[in-house]
C-alpha positions as a LaTeX table, in Angstrom:
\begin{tabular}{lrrr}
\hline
Residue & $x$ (\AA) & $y$ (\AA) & $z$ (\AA) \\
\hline
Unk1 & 0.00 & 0.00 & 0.00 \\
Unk2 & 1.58 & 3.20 & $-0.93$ \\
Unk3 & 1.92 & 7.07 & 1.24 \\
Unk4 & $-0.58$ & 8.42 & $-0.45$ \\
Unk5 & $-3.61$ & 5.62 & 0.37 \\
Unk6 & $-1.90$ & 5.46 & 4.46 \\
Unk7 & $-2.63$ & 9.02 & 4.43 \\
Unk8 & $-6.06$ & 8.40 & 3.41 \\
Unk9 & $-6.51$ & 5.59 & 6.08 \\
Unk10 & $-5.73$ & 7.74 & 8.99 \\
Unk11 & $-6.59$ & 11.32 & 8.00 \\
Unk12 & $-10.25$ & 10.90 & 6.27 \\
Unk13 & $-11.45$ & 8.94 & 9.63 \\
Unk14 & $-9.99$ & 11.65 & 11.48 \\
Unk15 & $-11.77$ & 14.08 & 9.96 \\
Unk16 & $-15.20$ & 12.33 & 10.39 \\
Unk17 & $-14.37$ & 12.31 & 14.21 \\
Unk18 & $-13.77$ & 16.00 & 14.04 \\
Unk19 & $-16.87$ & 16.79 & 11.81 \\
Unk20 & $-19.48$ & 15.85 & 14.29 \\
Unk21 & $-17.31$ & 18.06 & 17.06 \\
Unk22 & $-16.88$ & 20.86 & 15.17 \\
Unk23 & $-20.77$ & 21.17 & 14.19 \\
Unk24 & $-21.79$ & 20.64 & 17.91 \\
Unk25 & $-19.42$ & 23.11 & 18.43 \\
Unk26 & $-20.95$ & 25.68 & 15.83 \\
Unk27 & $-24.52$ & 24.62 & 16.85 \\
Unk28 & $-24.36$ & 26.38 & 19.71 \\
Unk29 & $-24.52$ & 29.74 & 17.39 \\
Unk30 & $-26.25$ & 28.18 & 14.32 \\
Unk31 & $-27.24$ & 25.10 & 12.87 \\
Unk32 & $-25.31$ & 24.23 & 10.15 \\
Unk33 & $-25.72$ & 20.77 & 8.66 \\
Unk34 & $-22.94$ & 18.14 & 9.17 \\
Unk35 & $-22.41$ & 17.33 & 5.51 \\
Unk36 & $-20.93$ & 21.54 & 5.62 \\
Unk37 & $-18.21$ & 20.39 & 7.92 \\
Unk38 & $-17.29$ & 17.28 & 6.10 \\
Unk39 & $-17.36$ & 18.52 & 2.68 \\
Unk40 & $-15.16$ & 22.02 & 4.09 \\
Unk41 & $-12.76$ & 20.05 & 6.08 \\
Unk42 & $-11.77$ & 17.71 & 3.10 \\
Unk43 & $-11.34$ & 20.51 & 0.86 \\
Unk44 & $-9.04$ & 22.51 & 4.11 \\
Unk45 & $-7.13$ & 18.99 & 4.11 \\
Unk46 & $-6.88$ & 18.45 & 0.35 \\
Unk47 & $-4.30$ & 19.07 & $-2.23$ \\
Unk48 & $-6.36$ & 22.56 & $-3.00$ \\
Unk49 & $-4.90$ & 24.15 & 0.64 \\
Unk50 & $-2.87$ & 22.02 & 3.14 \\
Unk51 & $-2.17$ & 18.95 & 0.25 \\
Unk52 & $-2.20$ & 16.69 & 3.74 \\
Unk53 & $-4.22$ & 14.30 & 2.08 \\
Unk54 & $-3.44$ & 13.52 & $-1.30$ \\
Unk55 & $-6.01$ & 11.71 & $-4.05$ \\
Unk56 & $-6.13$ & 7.99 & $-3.86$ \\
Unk57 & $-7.69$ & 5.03 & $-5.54$ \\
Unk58 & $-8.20$ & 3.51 & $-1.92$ \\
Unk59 & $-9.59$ & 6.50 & $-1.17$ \\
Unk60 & $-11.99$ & 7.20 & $-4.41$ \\
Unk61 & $-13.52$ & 3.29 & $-3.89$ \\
Unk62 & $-14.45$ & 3.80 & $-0.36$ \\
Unk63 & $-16.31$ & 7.38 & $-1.82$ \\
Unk64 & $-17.76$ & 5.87 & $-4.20$ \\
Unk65 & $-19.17$ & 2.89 & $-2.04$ \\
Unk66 & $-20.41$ & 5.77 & 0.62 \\
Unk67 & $-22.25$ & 7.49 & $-2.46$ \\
Unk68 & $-24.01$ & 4.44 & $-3.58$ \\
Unk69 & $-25.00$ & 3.95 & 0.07 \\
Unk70 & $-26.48$ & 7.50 & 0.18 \\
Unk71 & $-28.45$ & 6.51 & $-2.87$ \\
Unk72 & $-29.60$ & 3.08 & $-1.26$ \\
Unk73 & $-30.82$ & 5.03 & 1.92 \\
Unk74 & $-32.82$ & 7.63 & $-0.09$ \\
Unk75 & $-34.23$ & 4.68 & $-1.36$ \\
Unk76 & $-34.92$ & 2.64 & 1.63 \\
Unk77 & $-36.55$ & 5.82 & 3.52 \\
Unk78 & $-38.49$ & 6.78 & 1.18 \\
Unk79 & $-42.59$ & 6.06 & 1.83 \\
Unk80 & $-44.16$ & 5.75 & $-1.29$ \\
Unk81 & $-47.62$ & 5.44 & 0.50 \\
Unk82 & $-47.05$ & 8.92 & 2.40 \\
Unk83 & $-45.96$ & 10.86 & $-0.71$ \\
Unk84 & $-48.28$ & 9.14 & $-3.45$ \\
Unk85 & $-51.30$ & 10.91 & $-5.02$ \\
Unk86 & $-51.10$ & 14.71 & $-5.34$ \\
Unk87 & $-47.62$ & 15.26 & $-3.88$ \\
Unk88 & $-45.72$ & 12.84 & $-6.24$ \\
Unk89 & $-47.80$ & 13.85 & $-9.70$ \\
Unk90 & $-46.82$ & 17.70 & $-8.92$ \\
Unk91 & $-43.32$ & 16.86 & $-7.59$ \\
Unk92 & $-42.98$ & 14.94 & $-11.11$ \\
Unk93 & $-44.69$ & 17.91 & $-12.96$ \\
Unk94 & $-42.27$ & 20.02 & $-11.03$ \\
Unk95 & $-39.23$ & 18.20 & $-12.09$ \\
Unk96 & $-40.32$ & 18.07 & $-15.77$ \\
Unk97 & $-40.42$ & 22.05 & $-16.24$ \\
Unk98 & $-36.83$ & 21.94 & $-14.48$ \\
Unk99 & $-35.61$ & 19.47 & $-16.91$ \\
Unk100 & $-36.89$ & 21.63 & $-19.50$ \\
Unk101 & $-35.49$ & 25.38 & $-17.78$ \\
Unk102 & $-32.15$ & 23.21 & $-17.43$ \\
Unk103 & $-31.75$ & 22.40 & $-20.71$ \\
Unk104 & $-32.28$ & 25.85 & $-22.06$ \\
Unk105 & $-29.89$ & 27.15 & $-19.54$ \\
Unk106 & $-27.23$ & 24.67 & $-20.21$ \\
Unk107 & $-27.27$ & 24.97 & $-24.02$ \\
Unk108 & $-27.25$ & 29.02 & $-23.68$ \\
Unk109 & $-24.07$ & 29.12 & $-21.19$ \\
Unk110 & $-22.39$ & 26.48 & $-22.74$ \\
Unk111 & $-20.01$ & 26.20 & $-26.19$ \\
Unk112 & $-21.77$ & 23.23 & $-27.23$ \\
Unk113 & $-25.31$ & 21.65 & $-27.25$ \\
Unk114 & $-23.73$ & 18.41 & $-25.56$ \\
Unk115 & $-21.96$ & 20.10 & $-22.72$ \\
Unk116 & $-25.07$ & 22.04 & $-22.36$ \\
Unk117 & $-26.92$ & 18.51 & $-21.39$ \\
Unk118 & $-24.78$ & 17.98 & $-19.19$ \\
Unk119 & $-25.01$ & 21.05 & $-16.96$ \\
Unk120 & $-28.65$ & 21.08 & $-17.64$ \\
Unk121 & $-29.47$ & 17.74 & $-16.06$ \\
Unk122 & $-26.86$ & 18.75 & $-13.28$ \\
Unk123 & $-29.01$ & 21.75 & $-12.73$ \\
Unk124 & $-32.25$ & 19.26 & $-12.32$ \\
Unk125 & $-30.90$ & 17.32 & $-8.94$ \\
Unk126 & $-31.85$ & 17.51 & $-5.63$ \\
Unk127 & $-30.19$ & 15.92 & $-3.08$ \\
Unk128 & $-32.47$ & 13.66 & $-0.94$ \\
Unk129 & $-30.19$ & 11.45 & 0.39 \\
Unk130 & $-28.39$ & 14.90 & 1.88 \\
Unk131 & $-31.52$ & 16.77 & 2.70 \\
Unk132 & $-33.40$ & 13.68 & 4.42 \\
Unk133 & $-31.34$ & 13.05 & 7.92 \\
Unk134 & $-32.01$ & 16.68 & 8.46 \\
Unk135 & $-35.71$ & 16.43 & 7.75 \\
Unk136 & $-36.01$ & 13.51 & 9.89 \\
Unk137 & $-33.73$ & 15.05 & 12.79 \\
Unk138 & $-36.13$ & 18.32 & 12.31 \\
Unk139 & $-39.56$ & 15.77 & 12.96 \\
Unk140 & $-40.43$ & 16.64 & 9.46 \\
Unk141 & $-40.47$ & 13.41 & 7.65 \\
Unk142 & $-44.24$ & 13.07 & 9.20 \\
Unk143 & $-45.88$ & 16.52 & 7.90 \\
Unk144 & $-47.46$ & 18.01 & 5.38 \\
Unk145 & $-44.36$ & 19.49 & 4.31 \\
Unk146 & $-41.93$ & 16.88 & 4.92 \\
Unk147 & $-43.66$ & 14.58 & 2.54 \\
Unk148 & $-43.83$ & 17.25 & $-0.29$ \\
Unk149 & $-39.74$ & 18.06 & 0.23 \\
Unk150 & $-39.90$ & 14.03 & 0.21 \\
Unk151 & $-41.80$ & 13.93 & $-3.24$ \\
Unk152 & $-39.64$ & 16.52 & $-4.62$ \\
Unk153 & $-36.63$ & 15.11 & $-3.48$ \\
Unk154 & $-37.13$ & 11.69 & $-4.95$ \\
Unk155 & $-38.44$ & 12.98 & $-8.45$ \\
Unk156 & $-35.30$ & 15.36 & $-8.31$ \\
Unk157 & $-33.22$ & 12.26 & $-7.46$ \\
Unk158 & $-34.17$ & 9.52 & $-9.78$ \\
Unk159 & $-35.16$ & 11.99 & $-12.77$ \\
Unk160 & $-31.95$ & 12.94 & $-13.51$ \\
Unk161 & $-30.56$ & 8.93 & $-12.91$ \\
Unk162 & $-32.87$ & 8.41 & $-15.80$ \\
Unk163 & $-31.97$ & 11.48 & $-18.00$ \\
Unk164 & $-27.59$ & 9.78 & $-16.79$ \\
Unk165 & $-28.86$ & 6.73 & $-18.21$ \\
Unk166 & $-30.68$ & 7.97 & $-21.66$ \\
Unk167 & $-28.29$ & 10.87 & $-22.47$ \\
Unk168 & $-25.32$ & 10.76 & $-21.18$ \\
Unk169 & $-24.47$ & 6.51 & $-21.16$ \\
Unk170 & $-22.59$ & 7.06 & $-24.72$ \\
Unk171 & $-25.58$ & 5.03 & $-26.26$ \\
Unk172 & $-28.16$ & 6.87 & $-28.80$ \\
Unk173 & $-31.35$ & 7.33 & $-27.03$ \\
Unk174 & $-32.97$ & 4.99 & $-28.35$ \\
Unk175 & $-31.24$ & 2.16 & $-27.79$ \\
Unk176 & $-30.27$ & 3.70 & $-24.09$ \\
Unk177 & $-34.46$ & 3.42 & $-23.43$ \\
Unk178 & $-34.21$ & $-0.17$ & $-24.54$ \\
Unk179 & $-31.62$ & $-0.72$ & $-22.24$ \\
Unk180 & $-33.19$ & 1.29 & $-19.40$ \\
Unk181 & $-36.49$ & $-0.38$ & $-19.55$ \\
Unk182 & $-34.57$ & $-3.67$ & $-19.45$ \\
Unk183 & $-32.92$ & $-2.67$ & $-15.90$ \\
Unk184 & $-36.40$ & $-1.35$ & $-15.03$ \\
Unk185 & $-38.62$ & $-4.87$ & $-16.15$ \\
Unk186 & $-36.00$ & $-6.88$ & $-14.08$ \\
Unk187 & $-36.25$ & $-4.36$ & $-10.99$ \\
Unk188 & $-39.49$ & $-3.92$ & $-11.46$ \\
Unk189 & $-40.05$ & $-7.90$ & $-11.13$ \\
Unk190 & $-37.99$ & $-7.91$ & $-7.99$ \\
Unk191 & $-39.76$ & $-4.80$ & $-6.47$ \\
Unk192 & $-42.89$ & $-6.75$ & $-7.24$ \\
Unk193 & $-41.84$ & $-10.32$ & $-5.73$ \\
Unk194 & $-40.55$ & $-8.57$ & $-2.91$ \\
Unk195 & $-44.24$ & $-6.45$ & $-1.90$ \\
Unk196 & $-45.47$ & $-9.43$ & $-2.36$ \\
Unk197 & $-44.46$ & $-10.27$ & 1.17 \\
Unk198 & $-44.28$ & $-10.42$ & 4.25 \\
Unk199 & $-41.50$ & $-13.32$ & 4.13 \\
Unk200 & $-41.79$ & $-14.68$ & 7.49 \\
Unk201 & $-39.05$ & $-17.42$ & 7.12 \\
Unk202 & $-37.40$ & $-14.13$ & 5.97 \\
Unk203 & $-37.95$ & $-11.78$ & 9.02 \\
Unk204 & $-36.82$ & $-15.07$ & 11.51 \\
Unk205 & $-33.86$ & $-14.98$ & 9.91 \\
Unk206 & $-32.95$ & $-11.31$ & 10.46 \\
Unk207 & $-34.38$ & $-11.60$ & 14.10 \\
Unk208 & $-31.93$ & $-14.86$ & 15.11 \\
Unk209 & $-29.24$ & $-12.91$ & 13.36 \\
Unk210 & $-29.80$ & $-9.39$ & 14.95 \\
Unk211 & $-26.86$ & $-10.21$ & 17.95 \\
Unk212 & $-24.83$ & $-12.29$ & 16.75 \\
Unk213 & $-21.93$ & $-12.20$ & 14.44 \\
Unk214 & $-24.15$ & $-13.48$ & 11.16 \\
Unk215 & $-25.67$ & $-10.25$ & 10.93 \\
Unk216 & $-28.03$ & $-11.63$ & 8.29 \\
Unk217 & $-29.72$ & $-8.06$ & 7.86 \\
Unk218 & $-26.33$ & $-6.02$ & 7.09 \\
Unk219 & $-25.16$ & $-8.92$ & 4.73 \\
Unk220 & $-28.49$ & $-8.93$ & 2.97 \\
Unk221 & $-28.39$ & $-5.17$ & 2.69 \\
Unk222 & $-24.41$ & $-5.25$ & 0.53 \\
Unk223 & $-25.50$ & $-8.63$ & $-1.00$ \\
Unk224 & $-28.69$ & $-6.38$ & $-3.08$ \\
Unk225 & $-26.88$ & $-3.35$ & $-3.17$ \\
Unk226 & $-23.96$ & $-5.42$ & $-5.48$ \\
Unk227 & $-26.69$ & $-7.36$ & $-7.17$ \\
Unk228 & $-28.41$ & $-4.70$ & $-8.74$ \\
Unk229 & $-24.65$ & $-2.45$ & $-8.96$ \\
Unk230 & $-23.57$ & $-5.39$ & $-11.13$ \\
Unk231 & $-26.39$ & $-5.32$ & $-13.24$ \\
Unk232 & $-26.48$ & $-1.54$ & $-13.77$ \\
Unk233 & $-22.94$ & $-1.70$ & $-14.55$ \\
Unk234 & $-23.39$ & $-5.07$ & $-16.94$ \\
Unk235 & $-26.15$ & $-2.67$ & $-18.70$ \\
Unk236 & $-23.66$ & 0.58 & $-18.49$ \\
Unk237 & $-26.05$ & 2.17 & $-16.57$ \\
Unk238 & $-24.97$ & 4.42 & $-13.84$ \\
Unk239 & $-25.03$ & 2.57 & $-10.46$ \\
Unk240 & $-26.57$ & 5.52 & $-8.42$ \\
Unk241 & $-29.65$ & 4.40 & $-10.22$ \\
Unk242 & $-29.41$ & 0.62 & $-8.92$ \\
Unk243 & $-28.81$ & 2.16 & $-5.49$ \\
Unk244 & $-31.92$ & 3.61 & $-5.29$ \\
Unk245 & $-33.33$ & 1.05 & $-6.79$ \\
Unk246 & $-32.03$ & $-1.40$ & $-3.69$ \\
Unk247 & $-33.32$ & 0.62 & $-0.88$ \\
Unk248 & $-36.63$ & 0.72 & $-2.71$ \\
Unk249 & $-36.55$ & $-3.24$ & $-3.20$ \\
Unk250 & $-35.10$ & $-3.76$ & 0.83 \\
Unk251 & $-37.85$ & $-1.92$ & 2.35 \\
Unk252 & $-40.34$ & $-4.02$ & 0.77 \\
Unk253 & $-38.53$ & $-7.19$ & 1.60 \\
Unk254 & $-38.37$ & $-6.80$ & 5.56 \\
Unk255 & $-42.05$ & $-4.89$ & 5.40 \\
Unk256 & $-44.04$ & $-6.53$ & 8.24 \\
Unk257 & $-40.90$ & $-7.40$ & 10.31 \\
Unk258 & $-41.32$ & $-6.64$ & 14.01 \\
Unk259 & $-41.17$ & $-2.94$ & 14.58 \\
Unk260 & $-37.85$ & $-3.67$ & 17.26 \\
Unk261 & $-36.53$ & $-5.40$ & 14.89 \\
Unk262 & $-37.03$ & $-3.20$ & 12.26 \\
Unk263 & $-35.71$ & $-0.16$ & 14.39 \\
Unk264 & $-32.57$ & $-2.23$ & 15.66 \\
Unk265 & $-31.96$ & $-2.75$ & 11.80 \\
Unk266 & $-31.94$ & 0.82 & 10.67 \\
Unk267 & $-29.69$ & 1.71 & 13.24 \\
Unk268 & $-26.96$ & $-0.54$ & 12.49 \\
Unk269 & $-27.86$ & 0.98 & 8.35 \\
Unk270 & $-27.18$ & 4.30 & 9.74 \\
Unk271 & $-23.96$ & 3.51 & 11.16 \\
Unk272 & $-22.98$ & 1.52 & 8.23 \\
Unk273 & $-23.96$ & 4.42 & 6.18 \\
Unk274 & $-23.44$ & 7.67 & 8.23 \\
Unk275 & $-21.16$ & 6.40 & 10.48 \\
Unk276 & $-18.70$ & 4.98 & 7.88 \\
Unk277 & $-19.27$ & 5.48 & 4.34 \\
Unk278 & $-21.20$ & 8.84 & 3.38 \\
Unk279 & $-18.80$ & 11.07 & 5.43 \\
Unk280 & $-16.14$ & 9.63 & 3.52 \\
Unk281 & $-17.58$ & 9.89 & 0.28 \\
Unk282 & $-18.50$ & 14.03 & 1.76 \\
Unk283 & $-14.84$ & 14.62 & 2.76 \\
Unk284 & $-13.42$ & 13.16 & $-0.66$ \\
Unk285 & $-15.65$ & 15.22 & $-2.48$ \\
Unk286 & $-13.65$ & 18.46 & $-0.66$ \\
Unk287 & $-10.22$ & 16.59 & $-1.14$ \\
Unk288 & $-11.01$ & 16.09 & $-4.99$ \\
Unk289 & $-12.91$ & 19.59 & $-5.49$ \\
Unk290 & $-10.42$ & 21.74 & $-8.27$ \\
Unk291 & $-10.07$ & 24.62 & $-6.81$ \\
Unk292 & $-7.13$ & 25.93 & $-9.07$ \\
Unk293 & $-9.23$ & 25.27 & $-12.32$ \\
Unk294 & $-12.23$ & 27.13 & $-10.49$ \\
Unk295 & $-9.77$ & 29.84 & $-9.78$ \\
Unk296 & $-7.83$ & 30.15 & $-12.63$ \\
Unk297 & $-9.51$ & 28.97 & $-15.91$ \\
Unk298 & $-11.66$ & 32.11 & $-17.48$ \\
Unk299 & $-15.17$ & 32.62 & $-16.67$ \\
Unk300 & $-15.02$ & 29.63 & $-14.11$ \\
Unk301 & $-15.37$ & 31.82 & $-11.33$ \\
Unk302 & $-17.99$ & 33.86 & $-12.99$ \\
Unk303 & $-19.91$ & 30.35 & $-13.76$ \\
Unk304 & $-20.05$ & 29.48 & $-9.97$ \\
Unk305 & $-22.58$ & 31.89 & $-8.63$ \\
Unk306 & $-24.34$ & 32.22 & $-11.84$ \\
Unk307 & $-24.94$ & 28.46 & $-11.26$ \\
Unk308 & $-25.94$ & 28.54 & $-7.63$ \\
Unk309 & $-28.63$ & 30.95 & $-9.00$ \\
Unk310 & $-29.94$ & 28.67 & $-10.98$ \\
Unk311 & $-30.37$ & 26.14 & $-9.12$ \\
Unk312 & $-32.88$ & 28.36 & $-7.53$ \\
Unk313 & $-34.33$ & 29.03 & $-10.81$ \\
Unk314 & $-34.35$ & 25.52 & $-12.43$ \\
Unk315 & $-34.77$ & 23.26 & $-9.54$ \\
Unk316 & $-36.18$ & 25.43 & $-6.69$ \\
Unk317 & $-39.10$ & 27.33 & $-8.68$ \\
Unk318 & $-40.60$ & 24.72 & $-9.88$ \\
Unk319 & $-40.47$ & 22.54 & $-6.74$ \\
Unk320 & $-42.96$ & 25.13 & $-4.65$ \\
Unk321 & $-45.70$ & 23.04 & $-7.20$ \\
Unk322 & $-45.80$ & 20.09 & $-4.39$ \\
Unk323 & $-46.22$ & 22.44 & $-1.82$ \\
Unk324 & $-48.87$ & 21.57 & 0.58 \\
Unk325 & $-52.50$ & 23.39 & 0.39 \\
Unk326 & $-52.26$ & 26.49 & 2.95 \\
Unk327 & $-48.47$ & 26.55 & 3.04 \\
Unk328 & $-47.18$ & 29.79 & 4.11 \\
Unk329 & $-44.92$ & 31.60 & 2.99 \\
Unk330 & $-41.96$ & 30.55 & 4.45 \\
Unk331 & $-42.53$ & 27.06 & 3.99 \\
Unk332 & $-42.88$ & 27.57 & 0.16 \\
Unk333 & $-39.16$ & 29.82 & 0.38 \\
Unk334 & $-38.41$ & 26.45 & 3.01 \\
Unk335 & $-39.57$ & 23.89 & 0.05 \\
Unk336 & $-37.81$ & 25.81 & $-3.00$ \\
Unk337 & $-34.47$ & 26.15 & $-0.71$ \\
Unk338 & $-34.46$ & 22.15 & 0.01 \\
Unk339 & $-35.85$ & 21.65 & $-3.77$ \\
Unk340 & $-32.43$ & 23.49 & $-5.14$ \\
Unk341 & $-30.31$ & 21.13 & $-2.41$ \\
Unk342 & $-28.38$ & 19.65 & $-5.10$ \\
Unk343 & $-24.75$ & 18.04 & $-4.62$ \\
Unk344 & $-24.40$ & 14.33 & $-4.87$ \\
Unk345 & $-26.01$ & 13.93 & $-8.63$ \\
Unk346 & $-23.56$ & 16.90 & $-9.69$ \\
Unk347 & $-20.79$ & 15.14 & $-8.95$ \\
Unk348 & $-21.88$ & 12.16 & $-10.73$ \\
Unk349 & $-22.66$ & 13.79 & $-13.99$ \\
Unk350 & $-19.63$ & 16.11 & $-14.20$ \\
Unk351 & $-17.55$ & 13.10 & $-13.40$ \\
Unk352 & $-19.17$ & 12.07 & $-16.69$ \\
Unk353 & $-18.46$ & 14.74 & $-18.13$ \\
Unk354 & $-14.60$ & 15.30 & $-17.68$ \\
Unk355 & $-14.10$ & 12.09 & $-18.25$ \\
Unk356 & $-15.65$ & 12.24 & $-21.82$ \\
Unk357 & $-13.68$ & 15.49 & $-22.29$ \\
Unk358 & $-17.26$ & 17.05 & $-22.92$ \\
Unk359 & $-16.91$ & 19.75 & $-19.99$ \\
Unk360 & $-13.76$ & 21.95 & $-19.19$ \\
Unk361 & $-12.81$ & 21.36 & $-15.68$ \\
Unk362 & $-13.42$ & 25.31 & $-14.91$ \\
Unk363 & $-17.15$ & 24.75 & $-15.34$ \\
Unk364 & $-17.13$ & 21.32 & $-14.05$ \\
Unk365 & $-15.37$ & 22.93 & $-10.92$ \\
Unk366 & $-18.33$ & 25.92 & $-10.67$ \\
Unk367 & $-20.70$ & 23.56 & $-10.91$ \\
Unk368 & $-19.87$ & 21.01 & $-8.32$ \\
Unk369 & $-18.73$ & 24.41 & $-6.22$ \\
Unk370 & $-22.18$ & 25.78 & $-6.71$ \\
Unk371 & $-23.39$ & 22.47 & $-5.72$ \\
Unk372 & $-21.47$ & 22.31 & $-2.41$ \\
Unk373 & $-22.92$ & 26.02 & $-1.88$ \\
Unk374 & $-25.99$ & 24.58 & $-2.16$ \\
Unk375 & $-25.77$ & 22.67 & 0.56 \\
Unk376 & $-23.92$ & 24.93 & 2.60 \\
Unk377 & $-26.31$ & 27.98 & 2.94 \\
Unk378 & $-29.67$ & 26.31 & 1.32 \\
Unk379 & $-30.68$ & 23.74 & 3.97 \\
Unk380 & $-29.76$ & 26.49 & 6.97 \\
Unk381 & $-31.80$ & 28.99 & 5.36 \\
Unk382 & $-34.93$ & 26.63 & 4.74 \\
Unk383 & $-35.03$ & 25.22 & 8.15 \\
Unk384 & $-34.88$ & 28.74 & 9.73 \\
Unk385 & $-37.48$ & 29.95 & 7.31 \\
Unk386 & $-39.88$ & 26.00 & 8.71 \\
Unk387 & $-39.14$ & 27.24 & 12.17 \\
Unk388 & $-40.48$ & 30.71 & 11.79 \\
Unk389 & $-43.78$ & 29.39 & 9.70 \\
Unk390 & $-44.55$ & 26.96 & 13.01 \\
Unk391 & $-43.88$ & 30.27 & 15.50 \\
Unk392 & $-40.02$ & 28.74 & 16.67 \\
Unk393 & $-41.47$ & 25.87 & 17.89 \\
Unk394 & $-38.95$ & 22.20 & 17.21 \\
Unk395 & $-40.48$ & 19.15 & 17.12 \\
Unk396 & $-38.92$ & 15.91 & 18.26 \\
Unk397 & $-36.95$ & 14.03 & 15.86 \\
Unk398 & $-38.85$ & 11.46 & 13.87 \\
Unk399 & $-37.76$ & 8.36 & 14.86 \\
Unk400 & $-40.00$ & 5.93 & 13.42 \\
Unk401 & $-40.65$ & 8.32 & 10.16 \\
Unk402 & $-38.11$ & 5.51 & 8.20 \\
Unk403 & $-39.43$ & 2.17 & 9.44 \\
Unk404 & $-41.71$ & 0.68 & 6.85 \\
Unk405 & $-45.11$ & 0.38 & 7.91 \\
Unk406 & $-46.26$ & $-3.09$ & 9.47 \\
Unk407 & $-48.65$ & $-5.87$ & 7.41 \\
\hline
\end{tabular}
């Protein structure tokens, strides 16, 4: 193992020790959400100030393993039955007119119409997996509005993993669709075997399992996460998409499990997840951000705010249509704010992007910075405006908002 992946080892746990410190630290003045810390310190740490931890491919696996976990929780948190009807069908008509406004705005900033997809469907994310732990540690997941930030989150989350997969796979459209609806029949089929449930033979499993070193649940969780990784990537699909696809298809399968059991599970998820793997995939994304192209290639630093503007305008606009009936004010400026959340998608597609020489790194730099701005200052901003619309009152954190419903 060479310096370079050591430093990794010791540094990047280090800073997801400090993280947590520094934000309890900075709470007591503001609330500023966790990610801000991780995503800040990796860039103070990276080769773009101090250079104390360098880029490595030990490094870049475990990232991209914490990623595809972010995408898998989205997915497994997610209740379909809470956010269906009106909230989903505006969220969707929401994320529509963004894809649209993206495309335009991408094609008019850009030198060419394919680098202009690219920054348009970057412009179309949201970040659910990133805005969802702060929903649920806010009580939100339960209301009104927390399941119309929910809707729009997961339209603005697997909407653009469909527009990765049809435009920007290398494939012509047509044939990408073909492909795509092959990944989405054999999902599908899965998704549909598995609500078929409950699997009791299943659930005893998981409960004999729960304290002892099998750890049937855990094992289950990487063993369909791989699955449906390998199949995305046998289809050259991207693998955020199979992710999300997972969480989806492991709620079902323990649906109806004992509520313990079920609670006991998701913890030991979260501190797979967000104990191990997200915060590493966060700090990377500050040790790999380009801050000398951002700060020396022309226009790039012109780009970056123009971009964090419209996010606003393509992603946060049209995400006040899923906006409950009667919400105020501030929760509409709340929902738009969390709508334009975007991060983990834009790193995806300008990876994409640089490496099919299609965008210059300046702009790939402003638009992964404006990204990271995003969810710097947007989250904050939103949950001060929720607290003012319910008079400064904080509910409790939802605990049980992420268990599946029983039967």
């Amino acid at each position: 193992m060479d310096g370079t992946s050591i430093a990794a080892i010791v540094l990047v746990p280090l800073l997801a020790v400090l993280a947590p410190i520094v934000a309890a630290l900075i709470g007591r003045v503001a609330k500023v959400p966790l990610v801000v810390f991780e995503i800040v310190l990796g860039l103070v740490f990276g080769p773009s100030l101090l250079g104390w931890i360098p880029e490595s491919g030990f490094a870049e696996a475990l990232a991209q393993f914490g990623l595809a976990l972010l995408f898998f929780m989205a997915g497994n948190e997610i209740d379909f039955t809470a956010i269906k009807g009106r909230p989903l069908r505006r969220a969707g008509l929401g994320w529509l007119i963004s894809l649209v406004l993206g495309l335009v705005a991408g094609i008019a900033l850009a030198p060419s119409v394919e680098a202009g997809v690219f920054i348009g469907i970057a412009l179309t994310s949201t970040a659910l997996g990133t805005i969802m732990p702060m929903l649920r540690d806010a009580g939100e997941l339960s209301t009104p509005f927390g399941r119309a930030a929910t809707a729009v989150g997961a339209v603005g989350e697997f909407g653009p993993l469909i527009a990765i997969s049809l435009f920007l796979s290398g494939r012509s459209p047509g044939l990408a669709a073909v492909v795509l609806i092959g990944f989405a029949v054999i999902s599908g089929l899965a998704i549909w075997l598995a609500s078929r449930g409950p699997y009791k033979w299943l659930h005893s499993i998981v409960t004999a399992t729960l304290h002892t070193s099998g750890q049937f649940a855990v094992r289950l969780v990487l063993l369909v996460v791989a699955a449906l990784v390998c199949l995305s990537i046998a289809l050259g699909l991207d693998m955020l998409l199979a992710a999300f696809a997972a969480g989806i298809l492991y709620r079902l399968l323990l649906s109806g499990a004992n509520k313990p059991d079920l609670e006991f599970i998701e913890s030991k998820l979260e501190a797979v997840a967000f104990g191990f793997l997200v915060p590493v995939f966060f700090i990377y994304t500050g040790v790999t951000f380009d801050l000398n192209s951002l700060l020396t290639e022309p226009n790039a630093l012109l780009l970056l705010p123009i971009f964090l503007v419209l996010l606003l305008v393509v992603r946060g606009l049209p995400g006040l249509l899923a906006a409950p009936v009667g919400a105020s004010g501030n929760d509409r400026i709340a929902l738009g704010l969390f709508s334009a959340t975007g991060l983990p998608i834009i790193v995806a597609v300008t990876s994409i992007g640089l490496e099919e020489g299609v965008l210059e790194a300046g702009t790939a730099s402003a638009l992964v910075g404006a990204g990271m701005l995003s969810v710097l200052v947007f989250p904050l901003i939103a949950l001060t405006r929720r607290r003012k619309s319910l008079g400064g009152a904080k509910r409790p954190p939802d605990v049980d908002a992420h268990i599946p419903v029983e039967g």
